[in-house]
C-alpha positions in Angstrom: 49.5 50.8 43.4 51.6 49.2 40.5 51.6 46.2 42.5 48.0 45.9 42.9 48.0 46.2 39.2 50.0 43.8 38.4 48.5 41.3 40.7 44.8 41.9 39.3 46.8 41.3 35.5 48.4 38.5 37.2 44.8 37.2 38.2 43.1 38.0 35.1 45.1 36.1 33.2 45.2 32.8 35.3 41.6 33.0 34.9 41.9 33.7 31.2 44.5 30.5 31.1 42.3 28.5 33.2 39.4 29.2 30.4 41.3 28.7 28.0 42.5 25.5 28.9 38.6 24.5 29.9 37.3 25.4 26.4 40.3 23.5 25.1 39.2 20.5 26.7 35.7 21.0 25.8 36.8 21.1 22.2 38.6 17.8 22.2 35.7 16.4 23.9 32.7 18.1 21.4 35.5 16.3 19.0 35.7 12.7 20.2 31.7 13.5 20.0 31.5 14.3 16.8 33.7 11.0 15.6 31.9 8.7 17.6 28.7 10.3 15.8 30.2 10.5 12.0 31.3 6.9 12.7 27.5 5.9 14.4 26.3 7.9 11.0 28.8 5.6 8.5 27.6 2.6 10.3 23.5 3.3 9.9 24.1 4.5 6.7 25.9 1.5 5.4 22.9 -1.1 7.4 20.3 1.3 5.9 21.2 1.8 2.2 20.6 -2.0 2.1 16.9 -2.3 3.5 15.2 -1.1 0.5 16.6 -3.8 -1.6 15.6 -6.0 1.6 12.0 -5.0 1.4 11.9 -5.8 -2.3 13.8 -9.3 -2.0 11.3 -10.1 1.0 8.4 -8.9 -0.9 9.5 -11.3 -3.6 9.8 -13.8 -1.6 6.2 -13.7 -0.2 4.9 -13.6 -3.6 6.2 -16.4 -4.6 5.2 -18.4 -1.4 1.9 -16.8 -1.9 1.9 -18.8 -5.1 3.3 -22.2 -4.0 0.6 -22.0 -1.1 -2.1 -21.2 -4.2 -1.1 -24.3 -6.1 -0.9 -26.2 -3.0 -4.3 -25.1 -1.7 -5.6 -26.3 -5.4 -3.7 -29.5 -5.0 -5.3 -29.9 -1.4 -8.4 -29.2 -2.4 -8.3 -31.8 -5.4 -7.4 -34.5 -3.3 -10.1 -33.7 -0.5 -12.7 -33.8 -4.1 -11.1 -37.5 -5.0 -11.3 -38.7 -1.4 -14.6 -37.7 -1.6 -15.6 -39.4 -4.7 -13.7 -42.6 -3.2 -15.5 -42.6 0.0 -18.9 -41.8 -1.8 -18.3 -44.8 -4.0 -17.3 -46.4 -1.0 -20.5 -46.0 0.4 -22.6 -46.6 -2.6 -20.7 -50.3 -3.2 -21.7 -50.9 0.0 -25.5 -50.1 0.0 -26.1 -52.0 -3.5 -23.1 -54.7 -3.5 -22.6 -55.1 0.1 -25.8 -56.8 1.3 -25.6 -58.7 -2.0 -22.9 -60.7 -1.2 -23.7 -62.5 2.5 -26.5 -64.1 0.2 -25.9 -67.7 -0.4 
C-alpha cells in the first residue's frame, strides 16, 4: 500500500515538474513577446511623435505653393492680356496699313 503511495506522489509530482517547467517556458516566451512589443511600441512612438510637426511643415508648404501658383496664374494671365493686345493690334495694322502699302 505504501508503495502505491509513493508511486502516485512520485507521479504527481513529475506532472507537477513537467507543468512547471511548461509554464516556465511559457513565461520566457510571453517575455520575449512583450520585448519585441515594448521595442515595436518605442519604435512607432518615436516615427509618430514626429508626424504632427510633419502635417504642419507640409501644410506650410502647400500654402506657400498655393501662393507662388496665385502670382503665377496672375503673371499667366497678364501675358495671355498683352498677347492679346499684340495680336489685336496685329490685326488692326493689317486691316488699315496693310492694303495701304501694295499701293504704288
Amino acid at each position: 500500500m505504501v508503495t502505491v503511495v509513493v508511486v502516485i506522489n512520485t507521479l504527481i509530482s513529475l506532472a507537477l515538474l513537467y507543468i512547471a517547467w511548461r509554464v516556465w517556458k511559457l513565461k520566457q516566451r510571453l517575455g520575449r513577446i512583450a520585448d519585441r512589443l515594448t521595442a515595436y511600441e518605442r519604435r512607432s512612438h518615436a516615427v509618430l511623435s514626429k508626424v504632427p510637426e510633419n502635417i504642419y511643415t507640409s501644410e506650410q508648404n502647400i500654402y506657400t505653393l498655393q501662393q507662388k501658383n496665385q502670382a503665377f496664374q496672375m503673371q499667366i494671365q497678364q501675358v495671355r492680356q498683352i498677347l492679346s493686345l499684340l495680336l489685336l493690334g496685329r490685326q488692326i495694322w493689317q486691316r488699315y496699313f496693310g492694303k495701304k502699302t501694295a499701293i504704288k
